[in-house]
C-alpha positions as CSV (number, residue, x, y, z in Angstrom):
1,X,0.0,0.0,0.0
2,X,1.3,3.2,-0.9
3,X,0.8,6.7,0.7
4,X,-0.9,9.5,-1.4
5,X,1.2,12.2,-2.5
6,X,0.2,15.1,-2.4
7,X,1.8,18.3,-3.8
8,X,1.3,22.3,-2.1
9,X,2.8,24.5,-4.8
10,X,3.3,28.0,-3.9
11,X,3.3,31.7,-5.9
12,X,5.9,33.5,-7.1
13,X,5.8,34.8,-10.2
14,X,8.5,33.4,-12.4
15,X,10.3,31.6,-9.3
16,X,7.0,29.2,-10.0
17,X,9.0,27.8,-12.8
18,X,10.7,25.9,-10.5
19,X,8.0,23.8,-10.0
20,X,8.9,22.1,-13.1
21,X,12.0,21.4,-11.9
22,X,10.3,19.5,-9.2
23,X,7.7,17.8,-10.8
24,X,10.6,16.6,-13.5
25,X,12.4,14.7,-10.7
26,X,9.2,12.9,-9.0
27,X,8.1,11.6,-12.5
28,X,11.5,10.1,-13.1
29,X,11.8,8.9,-9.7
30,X,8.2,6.9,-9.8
31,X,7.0,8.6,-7.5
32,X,3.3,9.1,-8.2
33,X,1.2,12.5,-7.7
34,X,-1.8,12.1,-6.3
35,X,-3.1,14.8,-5.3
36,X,-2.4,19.0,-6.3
37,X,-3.4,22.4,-4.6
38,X,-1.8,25.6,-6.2
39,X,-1.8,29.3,-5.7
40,X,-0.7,31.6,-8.0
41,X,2.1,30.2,-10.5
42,X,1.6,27.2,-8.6
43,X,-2.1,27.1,-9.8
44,X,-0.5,27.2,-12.9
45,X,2.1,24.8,-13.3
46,X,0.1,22.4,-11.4
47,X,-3.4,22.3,-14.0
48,X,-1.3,22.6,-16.7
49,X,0.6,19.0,-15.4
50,X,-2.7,17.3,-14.8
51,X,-4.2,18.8,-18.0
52,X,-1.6,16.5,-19.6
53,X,1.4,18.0,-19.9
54,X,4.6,16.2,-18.8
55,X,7.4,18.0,-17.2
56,X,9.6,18.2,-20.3
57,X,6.9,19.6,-22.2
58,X,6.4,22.4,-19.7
59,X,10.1,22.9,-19.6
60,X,9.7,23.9,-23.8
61,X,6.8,26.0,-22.9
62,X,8.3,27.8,-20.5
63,X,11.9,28.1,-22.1
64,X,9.3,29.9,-25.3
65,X,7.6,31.7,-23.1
66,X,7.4,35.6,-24.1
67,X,5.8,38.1,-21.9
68,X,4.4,39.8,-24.9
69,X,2.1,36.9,-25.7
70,X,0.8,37.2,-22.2
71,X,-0.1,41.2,-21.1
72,X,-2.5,43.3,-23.0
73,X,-1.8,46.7,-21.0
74,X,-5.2,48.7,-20.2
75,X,-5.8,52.2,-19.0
76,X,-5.1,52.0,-15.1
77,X,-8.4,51.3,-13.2
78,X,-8.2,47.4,-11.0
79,X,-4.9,47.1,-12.5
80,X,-2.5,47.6,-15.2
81,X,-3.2,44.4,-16.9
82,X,-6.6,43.1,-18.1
83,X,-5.5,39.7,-18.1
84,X,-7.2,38.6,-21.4
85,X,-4.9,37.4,-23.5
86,X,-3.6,35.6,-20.8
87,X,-6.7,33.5,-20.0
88,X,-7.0,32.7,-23.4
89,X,-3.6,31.4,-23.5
90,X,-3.9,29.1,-20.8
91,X,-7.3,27.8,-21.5
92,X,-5.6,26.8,-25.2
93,X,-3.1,25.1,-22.9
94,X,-6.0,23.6,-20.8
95,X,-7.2,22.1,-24.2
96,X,-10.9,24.4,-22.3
97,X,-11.2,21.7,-19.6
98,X,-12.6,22.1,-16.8
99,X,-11.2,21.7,-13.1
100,X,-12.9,18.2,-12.1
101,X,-11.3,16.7,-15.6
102,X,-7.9,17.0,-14.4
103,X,-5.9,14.0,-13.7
104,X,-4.5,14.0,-10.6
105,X,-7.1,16.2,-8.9
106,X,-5.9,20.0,-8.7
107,X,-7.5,22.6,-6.5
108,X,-6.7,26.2,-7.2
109,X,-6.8,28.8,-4.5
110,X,-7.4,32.5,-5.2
111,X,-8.4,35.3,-2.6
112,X,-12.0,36.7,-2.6
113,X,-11.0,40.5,-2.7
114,X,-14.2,41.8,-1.0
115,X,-14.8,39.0,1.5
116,X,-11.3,38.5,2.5
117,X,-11.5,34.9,2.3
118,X,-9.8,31.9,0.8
119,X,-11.5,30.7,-2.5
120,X,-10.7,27.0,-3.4
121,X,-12.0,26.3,-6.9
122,X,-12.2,22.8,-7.7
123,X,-14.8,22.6,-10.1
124,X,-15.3,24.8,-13.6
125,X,-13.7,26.5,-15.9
126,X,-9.8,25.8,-14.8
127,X,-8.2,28.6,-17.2
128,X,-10.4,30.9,-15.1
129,X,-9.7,29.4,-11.8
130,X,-6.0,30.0,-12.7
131,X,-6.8,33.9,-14.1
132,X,-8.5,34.5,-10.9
133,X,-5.3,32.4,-9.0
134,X,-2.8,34.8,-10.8
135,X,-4.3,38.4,-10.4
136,X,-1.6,40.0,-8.8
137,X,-3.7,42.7,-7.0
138,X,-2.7,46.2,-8.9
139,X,-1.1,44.5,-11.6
140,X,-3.7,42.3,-13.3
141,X,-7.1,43.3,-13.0
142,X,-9.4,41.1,-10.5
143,X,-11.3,37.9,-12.2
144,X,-14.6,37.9,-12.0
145,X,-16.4,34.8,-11.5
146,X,-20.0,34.5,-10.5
147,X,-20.7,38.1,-9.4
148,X,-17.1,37.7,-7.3
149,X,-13.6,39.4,-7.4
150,X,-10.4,37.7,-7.2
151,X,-7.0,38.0,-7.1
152,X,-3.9,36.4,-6.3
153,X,-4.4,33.2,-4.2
154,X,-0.8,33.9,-2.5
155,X,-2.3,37.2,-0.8
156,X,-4.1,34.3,1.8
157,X,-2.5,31.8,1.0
158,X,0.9,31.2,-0.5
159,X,1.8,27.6,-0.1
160,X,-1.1,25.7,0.3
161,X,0.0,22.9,2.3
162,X,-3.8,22.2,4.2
163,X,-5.8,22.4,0.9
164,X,-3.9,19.3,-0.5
165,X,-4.1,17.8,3.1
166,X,-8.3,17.9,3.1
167,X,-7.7,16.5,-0.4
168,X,-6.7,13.3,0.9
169,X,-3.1,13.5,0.9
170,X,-0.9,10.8,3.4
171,X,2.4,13.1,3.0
172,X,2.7,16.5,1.6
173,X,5.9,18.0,-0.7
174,X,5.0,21.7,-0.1
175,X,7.3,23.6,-2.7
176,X,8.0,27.9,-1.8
177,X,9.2,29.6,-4.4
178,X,9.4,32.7,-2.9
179,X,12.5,34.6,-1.7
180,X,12.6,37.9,0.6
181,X,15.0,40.3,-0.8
182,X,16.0,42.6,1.8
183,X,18.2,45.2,-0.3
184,X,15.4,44.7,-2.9
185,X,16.4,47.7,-6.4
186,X,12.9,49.5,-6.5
187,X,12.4,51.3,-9.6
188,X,9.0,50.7,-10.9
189,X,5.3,50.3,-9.2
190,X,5.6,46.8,-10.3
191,X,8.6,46.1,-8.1
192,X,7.0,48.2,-5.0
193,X,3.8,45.9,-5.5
194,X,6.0,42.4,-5.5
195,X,8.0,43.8,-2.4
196,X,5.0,44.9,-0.5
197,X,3.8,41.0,-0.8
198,X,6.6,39.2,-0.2
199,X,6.8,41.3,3.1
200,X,3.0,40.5,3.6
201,X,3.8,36.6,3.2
202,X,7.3,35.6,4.0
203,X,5.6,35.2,7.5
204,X,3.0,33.2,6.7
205,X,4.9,30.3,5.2
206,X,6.4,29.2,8.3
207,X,3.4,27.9,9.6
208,X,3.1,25.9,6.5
209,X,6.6,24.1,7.1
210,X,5.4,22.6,10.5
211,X,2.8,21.3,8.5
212,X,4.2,19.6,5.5
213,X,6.1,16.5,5.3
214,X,8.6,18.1,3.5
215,X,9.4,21.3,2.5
216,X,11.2,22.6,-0.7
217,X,12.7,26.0,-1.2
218,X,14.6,25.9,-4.7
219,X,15.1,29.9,-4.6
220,X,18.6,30.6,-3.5
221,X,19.1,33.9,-5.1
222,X,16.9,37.4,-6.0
223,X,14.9,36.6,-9.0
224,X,12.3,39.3,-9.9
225,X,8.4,37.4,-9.6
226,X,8.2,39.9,-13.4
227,X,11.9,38.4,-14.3
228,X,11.2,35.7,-17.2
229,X,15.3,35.5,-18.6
230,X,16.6,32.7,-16.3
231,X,13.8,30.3,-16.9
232,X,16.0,27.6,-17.2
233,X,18.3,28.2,-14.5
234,X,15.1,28.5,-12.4
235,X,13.5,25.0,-13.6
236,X,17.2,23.7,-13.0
237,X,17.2,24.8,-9.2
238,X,13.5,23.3,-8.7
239,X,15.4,19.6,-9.6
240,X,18.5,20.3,-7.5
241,X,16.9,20.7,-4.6
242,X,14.2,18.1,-5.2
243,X,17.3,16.0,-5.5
244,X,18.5,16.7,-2.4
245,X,15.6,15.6,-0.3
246,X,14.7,12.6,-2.3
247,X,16.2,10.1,0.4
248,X,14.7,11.8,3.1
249,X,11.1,11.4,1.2
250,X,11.4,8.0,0.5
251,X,12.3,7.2,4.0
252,X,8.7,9.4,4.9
253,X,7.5,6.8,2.6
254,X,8.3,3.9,3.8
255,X,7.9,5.0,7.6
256,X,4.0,5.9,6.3
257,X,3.9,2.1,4.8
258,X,5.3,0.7,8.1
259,X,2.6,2.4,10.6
260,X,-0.2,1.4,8.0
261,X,1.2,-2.5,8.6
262,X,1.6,-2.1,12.0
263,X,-1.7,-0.7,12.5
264,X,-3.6,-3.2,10.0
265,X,-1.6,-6.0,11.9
266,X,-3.2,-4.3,15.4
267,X,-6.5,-4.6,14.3
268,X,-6.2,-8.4,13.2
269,X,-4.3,-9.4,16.2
């Protein structure tokens, strides 16, 4: 009997590529993915996986990937970018499924700007879960889905280690991408919008390592969240570090497999 995996992957802007890296080493491993909860770029990565696209493949895509075919700029009112093109992109890339077609399961998380609340979107249209999970507030504008705002699922929560938990997850990999920059070069509103959130979360993860089974930080150096020219470095750091707690994992493993014998044997005895 095996455990179910289950993967938290966390925002942060282009940092999220690393989740490729990550995914890229558990697929050649054999280690199977049961289970998916992302926020932000980890919303992204992670539906784009269980829409059907294997690691390498996302590694070309994102290696292509050019801003330009991504942000249609608007006059300033919610936020600098509508977000448009965008959503149609990914839905291409979601071949228009919806959420509950995705194999393994993947729950999105975005933040419900007027209530305050967490938003966990299993169900529907997943290239508009993912809009919604991405809306960086001031940047892109809000999603609106059923009368609702959203925006950026790392403003409540950036690593969602107890969304994949109530999945049905036995051991969690929770994967934060994010790094705090404290000599941070401010030059734009972009930049003072990125720093102002990373200061808002870098707090807020900690509580999520106590919680996970294992936790990954790939980011060892500044990278801009709006930085897309070290893609590959980026995806490369995601595998070196999944690398390096791969033993440690499959000893979780088999740890997870021994209680589940010891307590069957209980109950027979």
């Amino acid at each position: 009997m095996n455990p179910k995996i289950g993967l938290a992957l966390g925002s942060g802007g282009s940092r999220g590529f690393a989740h490729i890296g990550v995914l890229k080493v558990l697929i050649r491993e054999g280690i199977p993915v049961d289970y998916i909860a992302g926020s932000s770029m980890g919303a992204l990565i992670g539906t784009l996986f269980s829409a059907g696209h294997a690691p390498d493949m996302l590694e070309k895509m994102a290696l292509q990937f050019r801003r330009k075919y991504f942000l249609d700029f608007t006059v300033p009112k919610m936020g600098f970018i509508k977000g448009d093109k965008a959503k149609s992109v990914i839905k291409m890339l979601m071949k228009q499924k919806n959420l509950e077609e995705l194999s393994p399961p993947v729950s999105v998380i975005a933040t419900d700007l007027k209530k305050g609340d967490k938003a966990v979107f299993t169900q529907g249209d997943a290239a508009r879960a993912v809009r919604a999970s991405i809306a960086i507030p001031g940047i892109l504008v809000p999603e609106r889905i059923e009368g609702r705002l959203y925006v950026d699922g790392g403003v409540i929560d950036r690593v969602p280690v107890s969304v994949v938990k109530e999945m049905g997850a036995d051991l969690v990999i929770a994967v934060d991408v994010s790094y705090f920059n404290k000599e941070p070069e401010i030059t734009s509103i972009y930049d003072v919008i990125i720093q102002s959130m990373d200061i808002m979360e870098k707090e807020m993860v900690r509580f999520r390592e106590i919680e996970a089974d294992l936790m990954v930080r790939p980011i060892f150096k500044h990278i801009k969240a709006t930085q897309f020219t070290e893609v590959e470095e980026i995806i490369l750091q995601g595998e070196r570090e999944m690398e390096k707690h791969l033993d440690a994992f499959k000893e979780s493993m088999a740890a997870w497999r021994e209680r589940q014998h010891e307590r069957k044997k209980g109950e027979n005895d």
